[in-house]
N, C-alpha and C positions, 0 to 999 in steps of 0.2 A: 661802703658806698661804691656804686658801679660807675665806671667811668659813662660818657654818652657819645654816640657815633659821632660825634663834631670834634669833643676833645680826642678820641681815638684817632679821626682822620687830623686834627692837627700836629699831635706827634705822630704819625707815620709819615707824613710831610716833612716835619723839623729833622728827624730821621734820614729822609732820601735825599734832604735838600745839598748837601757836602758831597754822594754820591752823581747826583745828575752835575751839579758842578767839577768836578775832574773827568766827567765822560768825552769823549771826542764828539765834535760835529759830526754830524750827520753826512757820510757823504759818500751815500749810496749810487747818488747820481755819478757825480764823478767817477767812481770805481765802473760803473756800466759802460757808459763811454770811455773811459779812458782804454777798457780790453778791447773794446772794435778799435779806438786810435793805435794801439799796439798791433794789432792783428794787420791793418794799412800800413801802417809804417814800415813794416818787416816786408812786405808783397812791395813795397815800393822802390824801399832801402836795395832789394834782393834785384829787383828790376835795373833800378842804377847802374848798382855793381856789375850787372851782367854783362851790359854794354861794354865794349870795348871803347877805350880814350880814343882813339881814330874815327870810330861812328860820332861821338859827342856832336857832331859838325851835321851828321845825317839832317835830313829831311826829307822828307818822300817826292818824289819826281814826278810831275805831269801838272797838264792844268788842275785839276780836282783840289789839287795840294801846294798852289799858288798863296805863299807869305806865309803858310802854315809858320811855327818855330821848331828850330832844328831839336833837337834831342837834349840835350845842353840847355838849352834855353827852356826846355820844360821843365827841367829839373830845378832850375834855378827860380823859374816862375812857381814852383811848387812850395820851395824852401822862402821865397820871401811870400806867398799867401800864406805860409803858416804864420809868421813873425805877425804878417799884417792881422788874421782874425784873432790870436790868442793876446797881442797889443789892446783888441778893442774890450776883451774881457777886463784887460787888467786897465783899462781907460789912460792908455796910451796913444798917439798917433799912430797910424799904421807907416810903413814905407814908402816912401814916394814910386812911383811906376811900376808897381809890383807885373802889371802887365807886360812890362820887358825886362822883368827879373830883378825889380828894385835898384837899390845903391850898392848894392856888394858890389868887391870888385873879381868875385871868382869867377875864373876861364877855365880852367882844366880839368877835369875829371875828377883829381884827387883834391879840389881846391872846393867844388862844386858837391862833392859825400859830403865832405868836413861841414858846408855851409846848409848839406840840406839835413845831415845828423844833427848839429847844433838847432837849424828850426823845432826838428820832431824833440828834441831835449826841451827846449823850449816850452814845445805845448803841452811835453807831459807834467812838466815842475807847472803850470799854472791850471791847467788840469785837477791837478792833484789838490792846488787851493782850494777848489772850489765847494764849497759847502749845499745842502740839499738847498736849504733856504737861499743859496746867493745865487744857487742854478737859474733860480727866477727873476732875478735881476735883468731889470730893460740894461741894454747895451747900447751905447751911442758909437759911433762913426758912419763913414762914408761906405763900409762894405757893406754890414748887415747892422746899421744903427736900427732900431726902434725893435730889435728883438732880442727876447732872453739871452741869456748867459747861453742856455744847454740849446738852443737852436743857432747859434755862434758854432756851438763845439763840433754840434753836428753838422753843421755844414764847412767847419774846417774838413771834417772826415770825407763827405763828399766832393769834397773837391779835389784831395789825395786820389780816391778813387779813378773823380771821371779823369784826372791828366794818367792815371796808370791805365785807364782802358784806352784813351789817346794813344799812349805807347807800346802798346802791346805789337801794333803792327809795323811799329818800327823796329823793332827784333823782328819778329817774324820777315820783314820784307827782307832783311838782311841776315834769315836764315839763322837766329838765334831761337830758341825757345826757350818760352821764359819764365822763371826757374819756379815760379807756384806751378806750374803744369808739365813741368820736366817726367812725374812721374809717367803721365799719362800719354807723354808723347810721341809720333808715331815714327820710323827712321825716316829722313828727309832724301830726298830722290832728286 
């Protein structure tokens, strides 16, 4: 007796079903995003570091650059947006006044890595949770409620970004260059 295409496709099913169960989620998304969030984090991380503890204070002089925040104060405003967007993934509260660098209470340089390493650690462990299927998950809060999981993620990354092009000129004004462009840079006159 020949078996028939239905019994065959049911045991090939009963067959794969024990295999697709120990396979890992899916989580192509995250792994995509997560090497752009590493790739920022290290141009940012690098940027920090660059700074000298005495500039932390800087902020660019003249009208133009009236209330801007000092160097310091981006860094800090950077490391509590992360807590606050990668919170809303995991539907937590964000920080309170992330716009003046939250509730932490770090001031110094080496107080201020620690607290913006710890963010970028942060977003990579909840990152890494994230499965294809939970990428699409609406997200509630006050920063980016009513959007996906992976449009959260992505605009954490963007938002890394535009405060590193913000500071770019603050090395520069103070005659740093800053160290993604070290290779290319020209001797300062």
């Amino acid at each position: 007796m020949r078996p028939t295409v239905g019994i065959l496709l049911l045991a090939i099913m009963g067959l794969s079903a024990p295999v697709r169960a120990t396979e890992p989620e899916a989580k192509i998304t995250a792994n995509s995003v997560g090497q752009v969030l590493g790739m920022t984090e290290g141009q940012f991380m690098d940027l920090a570091e660059a700074m000298p503890a005495k500039l932390y204070s800087f902020a660019p002089p003249g009208a133009g650059f009236k209330g801007v925040r000092t160097f310091g104060e981006q860094v800090k405003h950077v490391a509590c947006g992360n807590y606050a967007l990668f919170n809303e993934i995991e539907h937590k509260a964000p920080p309170e006044h992330c716009e003046k660098g939250g509730p932490s209470p770090a001031a110094s340089k080496q107080e201020l890595l620690r607290y913006l390493r710890e963010s970028f650690d942060y977003g990579n462990q909840v990152l890494a949770g994230v499965s294809d299927d939970e990428a699409q998950r609406k997200v509630e809060g006050r920063y980016w409620g009513g959007h996906t999981v992976l449009t959260v993620a992505v605009a954490a990354i963007w938002h890394i970004a535009d405060h590193y092009g913000q500071l770019v000129p603050y090395l520069r004004m103070n005659k740093i260059v800053p160290p993604s462009t070290q290779q290319y840079a020209l001797p300062v006159r």
